[in-house]
Backbone as XML, in Angstrom:
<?xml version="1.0"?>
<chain id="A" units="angstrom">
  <residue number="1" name="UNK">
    <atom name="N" x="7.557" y="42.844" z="-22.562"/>
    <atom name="CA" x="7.504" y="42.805" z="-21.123"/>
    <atom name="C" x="6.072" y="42.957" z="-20.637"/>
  </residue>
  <residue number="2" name="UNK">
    <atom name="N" x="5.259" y="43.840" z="-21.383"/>
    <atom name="CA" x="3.808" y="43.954" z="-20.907"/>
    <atom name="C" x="2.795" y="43.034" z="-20.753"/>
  </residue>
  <residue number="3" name="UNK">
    <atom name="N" x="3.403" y="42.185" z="-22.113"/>
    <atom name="CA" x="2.715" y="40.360" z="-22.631"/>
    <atom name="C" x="2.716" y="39.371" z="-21.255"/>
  </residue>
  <residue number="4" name="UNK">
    <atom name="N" x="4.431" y="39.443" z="-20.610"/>
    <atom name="CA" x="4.237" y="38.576" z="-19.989"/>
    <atom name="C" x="3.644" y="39.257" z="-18.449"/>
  </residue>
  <residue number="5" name="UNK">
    <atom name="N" x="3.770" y="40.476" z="-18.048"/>
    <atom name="CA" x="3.069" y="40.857" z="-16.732"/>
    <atom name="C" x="1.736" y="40.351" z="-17.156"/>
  </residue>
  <residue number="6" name="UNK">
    <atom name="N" x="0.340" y="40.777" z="-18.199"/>
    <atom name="CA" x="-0.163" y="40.455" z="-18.381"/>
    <atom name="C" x="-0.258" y="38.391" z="-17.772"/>
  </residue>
  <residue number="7" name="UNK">
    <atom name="N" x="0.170" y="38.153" z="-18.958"/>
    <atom name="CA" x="0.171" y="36.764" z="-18.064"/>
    <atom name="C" x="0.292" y="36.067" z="-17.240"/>
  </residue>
  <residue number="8" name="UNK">
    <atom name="N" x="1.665" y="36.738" z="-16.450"/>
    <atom name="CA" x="1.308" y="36.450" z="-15.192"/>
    <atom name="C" x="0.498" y="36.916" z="-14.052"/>
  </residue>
  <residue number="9" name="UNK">
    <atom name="N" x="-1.122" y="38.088" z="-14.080"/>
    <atom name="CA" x="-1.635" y="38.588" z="-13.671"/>
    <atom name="C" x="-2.634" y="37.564" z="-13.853"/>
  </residue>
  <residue number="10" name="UNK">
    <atom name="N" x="-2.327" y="37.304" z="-15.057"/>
    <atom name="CA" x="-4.203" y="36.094" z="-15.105"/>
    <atom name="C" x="-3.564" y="35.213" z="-15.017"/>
  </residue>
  <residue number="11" name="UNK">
    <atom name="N" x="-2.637" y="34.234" z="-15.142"/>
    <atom name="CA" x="-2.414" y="32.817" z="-14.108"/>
    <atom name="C" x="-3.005" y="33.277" z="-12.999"/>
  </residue>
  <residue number="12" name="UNK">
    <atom name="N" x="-1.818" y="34.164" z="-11.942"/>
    <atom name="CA" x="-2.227" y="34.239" z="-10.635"/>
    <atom name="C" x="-3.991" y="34.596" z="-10.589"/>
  </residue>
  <residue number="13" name="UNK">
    <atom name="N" x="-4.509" y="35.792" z="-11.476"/>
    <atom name="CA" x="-5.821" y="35.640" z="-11.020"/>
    <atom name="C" x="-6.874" y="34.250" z="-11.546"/>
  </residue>
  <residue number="14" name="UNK">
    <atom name="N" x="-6.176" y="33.322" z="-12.255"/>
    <atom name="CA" x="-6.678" y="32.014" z="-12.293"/>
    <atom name="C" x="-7.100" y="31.181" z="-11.661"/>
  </residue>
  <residue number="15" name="UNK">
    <atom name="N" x="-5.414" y="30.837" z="-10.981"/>
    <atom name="CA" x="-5.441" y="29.970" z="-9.881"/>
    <atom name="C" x="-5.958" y="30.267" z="-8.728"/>
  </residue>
  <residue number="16" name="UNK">
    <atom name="N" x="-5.974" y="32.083" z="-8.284"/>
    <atom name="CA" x="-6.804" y="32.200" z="-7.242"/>
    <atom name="C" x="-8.475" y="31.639" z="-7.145"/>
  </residue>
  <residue number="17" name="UNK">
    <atom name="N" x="-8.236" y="31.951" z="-8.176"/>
    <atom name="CA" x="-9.795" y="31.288" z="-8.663"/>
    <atom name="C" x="-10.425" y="30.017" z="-8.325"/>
  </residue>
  <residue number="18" name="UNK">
    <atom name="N" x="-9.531" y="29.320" z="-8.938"/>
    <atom name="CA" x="-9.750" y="27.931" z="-8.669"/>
    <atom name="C" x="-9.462" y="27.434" z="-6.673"/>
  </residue>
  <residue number="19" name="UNK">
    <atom name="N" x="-8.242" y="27.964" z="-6.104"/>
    <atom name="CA" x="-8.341" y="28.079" z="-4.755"/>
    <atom name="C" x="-9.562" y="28.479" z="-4.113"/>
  </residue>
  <residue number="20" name="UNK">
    <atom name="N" x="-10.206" y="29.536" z="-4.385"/>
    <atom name="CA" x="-11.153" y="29.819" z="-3.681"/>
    <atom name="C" x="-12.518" y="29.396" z="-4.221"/>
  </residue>
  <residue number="21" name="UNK">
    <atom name="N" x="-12.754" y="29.110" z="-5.332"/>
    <atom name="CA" x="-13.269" y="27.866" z="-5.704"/>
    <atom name="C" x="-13.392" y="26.434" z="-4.879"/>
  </residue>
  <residue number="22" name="UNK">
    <atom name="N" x="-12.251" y="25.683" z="-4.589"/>
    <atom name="CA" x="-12.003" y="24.684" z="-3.656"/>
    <atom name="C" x="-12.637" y="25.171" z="-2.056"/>
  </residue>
  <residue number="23" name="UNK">
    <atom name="N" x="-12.001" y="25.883" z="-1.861"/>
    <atom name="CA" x="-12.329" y="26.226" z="-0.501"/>
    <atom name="C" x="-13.989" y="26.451" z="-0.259"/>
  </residue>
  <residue number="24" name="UNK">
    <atom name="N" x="-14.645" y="27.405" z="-1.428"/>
    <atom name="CA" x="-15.782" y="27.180" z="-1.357"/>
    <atom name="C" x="-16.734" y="25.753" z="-1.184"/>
  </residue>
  <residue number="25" name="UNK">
    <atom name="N" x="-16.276" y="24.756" z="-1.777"/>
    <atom name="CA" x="-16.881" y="23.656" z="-1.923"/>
    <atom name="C" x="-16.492" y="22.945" z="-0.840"/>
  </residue>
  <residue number="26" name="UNK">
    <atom name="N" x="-15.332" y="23.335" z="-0.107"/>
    <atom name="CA" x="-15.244" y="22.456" z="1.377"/>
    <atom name="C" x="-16.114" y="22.901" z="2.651"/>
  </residue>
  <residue number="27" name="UNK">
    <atom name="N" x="-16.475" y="24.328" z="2.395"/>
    <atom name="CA" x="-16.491" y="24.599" z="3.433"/>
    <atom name="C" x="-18.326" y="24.321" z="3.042"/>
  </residue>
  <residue number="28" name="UNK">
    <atom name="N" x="-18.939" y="24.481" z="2.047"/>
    <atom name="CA" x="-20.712" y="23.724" z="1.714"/>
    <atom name="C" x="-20.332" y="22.296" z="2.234"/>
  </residue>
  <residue number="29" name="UNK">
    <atom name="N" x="-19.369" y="21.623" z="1.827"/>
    <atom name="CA" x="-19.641" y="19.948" z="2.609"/>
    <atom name="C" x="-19.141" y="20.071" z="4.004"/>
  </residue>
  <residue number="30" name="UNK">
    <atom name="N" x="-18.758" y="21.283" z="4.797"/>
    <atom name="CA" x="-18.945" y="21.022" z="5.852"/>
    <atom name="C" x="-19.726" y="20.947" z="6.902"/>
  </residue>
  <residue number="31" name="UNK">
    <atom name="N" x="-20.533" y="22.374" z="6.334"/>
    <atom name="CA" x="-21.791" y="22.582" z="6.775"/>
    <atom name="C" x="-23.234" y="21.843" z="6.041"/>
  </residue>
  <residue number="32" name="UNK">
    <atom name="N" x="-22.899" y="20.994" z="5.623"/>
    <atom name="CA" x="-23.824" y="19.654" z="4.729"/>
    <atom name="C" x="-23.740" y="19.004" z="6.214"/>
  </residue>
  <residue number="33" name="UNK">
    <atom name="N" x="-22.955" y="18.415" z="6.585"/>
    <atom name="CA" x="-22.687" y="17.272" z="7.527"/>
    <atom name="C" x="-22.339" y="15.937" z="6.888"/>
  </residue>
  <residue number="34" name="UNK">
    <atom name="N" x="-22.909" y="15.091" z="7.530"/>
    <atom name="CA" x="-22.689" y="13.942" z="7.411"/>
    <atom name="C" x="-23.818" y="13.053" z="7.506"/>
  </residue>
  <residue number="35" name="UNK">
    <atom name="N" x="-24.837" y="13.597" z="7.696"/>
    <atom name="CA" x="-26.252" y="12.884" z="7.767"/>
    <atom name="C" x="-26.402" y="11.474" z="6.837"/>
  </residue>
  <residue number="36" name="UNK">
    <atom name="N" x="-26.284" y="11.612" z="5.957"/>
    <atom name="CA" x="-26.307" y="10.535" z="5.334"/>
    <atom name="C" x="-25.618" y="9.210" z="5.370"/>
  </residue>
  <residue number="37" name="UNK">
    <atom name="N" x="-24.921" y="9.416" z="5.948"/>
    <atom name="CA" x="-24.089" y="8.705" z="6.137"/>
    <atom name="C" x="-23.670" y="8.374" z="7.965"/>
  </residue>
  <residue number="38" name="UNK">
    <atom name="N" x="-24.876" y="8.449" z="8.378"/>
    <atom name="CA" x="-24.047" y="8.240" z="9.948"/>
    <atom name="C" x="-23.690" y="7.071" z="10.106"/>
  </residue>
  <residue number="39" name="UNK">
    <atom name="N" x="-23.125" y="7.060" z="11.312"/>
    <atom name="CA" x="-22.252" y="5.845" z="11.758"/>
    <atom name="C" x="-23.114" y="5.208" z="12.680"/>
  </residue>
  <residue number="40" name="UNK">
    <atom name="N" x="-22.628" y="3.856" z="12.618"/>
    <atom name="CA" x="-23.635" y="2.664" z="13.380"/>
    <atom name="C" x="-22.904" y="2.410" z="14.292"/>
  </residue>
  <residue number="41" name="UNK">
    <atom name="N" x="-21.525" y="2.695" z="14.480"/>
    <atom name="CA" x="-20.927" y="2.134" z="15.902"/>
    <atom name="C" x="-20.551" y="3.511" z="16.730"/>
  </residue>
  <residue number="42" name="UNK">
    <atom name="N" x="-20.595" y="3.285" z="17.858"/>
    <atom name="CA" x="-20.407" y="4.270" z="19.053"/>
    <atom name="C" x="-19.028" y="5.148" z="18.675"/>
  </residue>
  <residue number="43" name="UNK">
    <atom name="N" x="-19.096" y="6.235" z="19.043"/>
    <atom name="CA" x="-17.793" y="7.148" z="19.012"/>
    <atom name="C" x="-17.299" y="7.510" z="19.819"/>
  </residue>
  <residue number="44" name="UNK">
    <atom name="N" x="-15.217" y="7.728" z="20.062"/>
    <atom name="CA" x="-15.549" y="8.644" z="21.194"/>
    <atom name="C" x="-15.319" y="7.597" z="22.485"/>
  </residue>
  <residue number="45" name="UNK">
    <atom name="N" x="-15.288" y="7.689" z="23.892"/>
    <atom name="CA" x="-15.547" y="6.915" z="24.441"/>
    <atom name="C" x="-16.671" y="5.752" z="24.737"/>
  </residue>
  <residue number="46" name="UNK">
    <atom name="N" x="-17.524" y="5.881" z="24.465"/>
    <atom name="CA" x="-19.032" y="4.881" z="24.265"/>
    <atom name="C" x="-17.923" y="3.622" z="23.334"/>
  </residue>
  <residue number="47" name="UNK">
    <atom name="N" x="-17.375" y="3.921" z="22.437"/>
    <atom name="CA" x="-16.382" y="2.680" z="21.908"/>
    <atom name="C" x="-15.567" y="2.452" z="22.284"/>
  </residue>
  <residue number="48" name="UNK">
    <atom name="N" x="-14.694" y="3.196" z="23.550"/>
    <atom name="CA" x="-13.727" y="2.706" z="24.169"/>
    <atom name="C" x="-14.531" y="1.526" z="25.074"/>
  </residue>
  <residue number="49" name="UNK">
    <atom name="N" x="-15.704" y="2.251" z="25.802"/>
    <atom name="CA" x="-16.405" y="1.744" z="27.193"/>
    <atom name="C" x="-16.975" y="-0.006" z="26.840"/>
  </residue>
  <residue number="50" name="UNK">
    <atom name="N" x="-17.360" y="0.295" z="25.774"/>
    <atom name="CA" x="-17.627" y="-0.924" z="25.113"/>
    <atom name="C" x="-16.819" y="-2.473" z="24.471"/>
  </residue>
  <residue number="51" name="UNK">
    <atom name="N" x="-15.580" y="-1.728" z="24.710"/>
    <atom name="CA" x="-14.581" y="-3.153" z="23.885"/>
    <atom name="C" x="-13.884" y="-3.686" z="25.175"/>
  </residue>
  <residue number="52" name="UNK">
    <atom name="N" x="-13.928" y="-5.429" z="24.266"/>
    <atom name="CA" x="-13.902" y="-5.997" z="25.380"/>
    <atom name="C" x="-12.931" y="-6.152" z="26.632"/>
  </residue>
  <residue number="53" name="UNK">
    <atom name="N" x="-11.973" y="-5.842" z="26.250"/>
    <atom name="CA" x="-10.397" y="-5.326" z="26.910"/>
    <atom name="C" x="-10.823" y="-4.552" z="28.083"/>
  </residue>
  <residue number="54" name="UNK">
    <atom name="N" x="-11.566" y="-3.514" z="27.782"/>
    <atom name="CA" x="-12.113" y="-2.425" z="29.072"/>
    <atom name="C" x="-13.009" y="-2.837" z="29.796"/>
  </residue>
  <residue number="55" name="UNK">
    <atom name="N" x="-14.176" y="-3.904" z="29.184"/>
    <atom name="CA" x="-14.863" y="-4.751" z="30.429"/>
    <atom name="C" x="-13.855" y="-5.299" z="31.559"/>
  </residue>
  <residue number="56" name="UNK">
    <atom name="N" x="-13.342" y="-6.462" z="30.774"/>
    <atom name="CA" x="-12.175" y="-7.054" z="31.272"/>
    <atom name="C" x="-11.416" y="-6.738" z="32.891"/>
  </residue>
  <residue number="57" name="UNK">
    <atom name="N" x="-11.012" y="-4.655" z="32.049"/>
    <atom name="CA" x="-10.166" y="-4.249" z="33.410"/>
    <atom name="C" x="-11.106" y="-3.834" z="34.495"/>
  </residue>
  <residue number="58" name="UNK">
    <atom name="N" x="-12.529" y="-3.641" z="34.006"/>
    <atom name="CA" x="-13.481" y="-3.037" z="34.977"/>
    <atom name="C" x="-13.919" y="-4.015" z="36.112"/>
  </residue>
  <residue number="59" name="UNK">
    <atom name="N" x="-13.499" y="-5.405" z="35.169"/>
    <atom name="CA" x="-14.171" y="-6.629" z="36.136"/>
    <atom name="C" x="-13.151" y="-6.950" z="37.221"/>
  </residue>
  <residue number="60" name="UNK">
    <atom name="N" x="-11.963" y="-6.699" z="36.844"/>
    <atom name="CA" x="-10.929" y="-6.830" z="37.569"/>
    <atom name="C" x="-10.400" y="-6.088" z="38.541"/>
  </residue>
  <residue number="61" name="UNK">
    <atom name="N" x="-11.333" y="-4.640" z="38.344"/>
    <atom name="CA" x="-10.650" y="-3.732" z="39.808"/>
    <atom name="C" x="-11.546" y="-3.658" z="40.659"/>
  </residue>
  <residue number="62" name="UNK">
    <atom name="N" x="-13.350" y="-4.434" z="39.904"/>
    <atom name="CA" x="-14.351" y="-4.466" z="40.962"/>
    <atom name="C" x="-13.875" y="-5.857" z="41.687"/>
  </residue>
  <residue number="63" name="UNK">
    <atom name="N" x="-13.186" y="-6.855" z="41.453"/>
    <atom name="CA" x="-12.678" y="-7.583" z="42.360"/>
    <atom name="C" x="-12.021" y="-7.693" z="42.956"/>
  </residue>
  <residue number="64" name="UNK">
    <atom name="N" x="-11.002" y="-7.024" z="43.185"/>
    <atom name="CA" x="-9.842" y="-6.417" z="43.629"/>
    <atom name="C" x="-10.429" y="-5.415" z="44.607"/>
  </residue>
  <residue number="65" name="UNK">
    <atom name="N" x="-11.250" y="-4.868" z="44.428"/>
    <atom name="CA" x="-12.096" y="-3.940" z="45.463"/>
    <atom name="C" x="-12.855" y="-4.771" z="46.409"/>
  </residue>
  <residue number="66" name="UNK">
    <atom name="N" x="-13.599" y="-5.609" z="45.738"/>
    <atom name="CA" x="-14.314" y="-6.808" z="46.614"/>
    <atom name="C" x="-13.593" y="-7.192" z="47.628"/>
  </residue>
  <residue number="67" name="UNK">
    <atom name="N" x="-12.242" y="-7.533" z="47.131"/>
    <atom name="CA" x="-11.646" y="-8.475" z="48.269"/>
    <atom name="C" x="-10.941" y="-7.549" z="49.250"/>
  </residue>
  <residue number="68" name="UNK">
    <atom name="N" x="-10.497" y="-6.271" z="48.888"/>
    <atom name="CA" x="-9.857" y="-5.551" z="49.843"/>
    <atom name="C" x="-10.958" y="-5.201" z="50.550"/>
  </residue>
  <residue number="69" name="UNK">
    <atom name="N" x="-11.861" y="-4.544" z="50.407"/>
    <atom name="CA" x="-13.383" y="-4.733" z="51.003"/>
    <atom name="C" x="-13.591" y="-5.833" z="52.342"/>
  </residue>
  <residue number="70" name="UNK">
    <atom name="N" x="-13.537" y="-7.233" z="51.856"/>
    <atom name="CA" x="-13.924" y="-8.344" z="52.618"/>
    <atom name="C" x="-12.101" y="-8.245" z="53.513"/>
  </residue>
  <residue number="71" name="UNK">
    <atom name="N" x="-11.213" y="-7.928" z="53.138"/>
    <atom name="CA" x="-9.917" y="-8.148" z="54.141"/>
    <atom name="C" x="-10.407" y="-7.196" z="54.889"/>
  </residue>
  <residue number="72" name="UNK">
    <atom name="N" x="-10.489" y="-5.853" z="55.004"/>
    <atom name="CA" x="-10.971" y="-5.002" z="56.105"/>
    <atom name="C" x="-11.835" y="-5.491" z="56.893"/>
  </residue>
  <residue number="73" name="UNK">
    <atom name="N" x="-12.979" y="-5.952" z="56.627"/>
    <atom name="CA" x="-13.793" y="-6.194" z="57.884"/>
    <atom name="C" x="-13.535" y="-7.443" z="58.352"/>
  </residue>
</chain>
């Protein structure tokens, strides 16, 4: 009975090991960043603002404004 408490004391203190092991190494590439690797296209809204679908609706409510504009006066 002592054999296997034993063993199962060092699995578990194994695998903790290796867990916090992992975790160590995520949390250095988090605070690494991403520098190397940045991105060339806009993020975020700047890539919403930019595709062409959203020109599109922008052109369409400044005309729609235009003309309710010109019906008023």
């Amino acid at each position: 009975m002592d054999g296997e408490e034993r063993r199962g004391r060092l699995s578990s203190f194994v695998l903790g090991g290796l867990l916090g092991a992992s975790a160590a190494l995520a949390a250095a590439r988090r605070r690494r960043g991403y520098r190397a690797a940045e991105r060339r296209t806009p993020q975020g809204l700047g890539a919403f603002e930019g595709a062409p679908c959203y020109r599109e609706i922008v052109e369409r409510e400044q005309a729609l404004e235009e003309a309710r504009f010109r019906d008023q006066q």
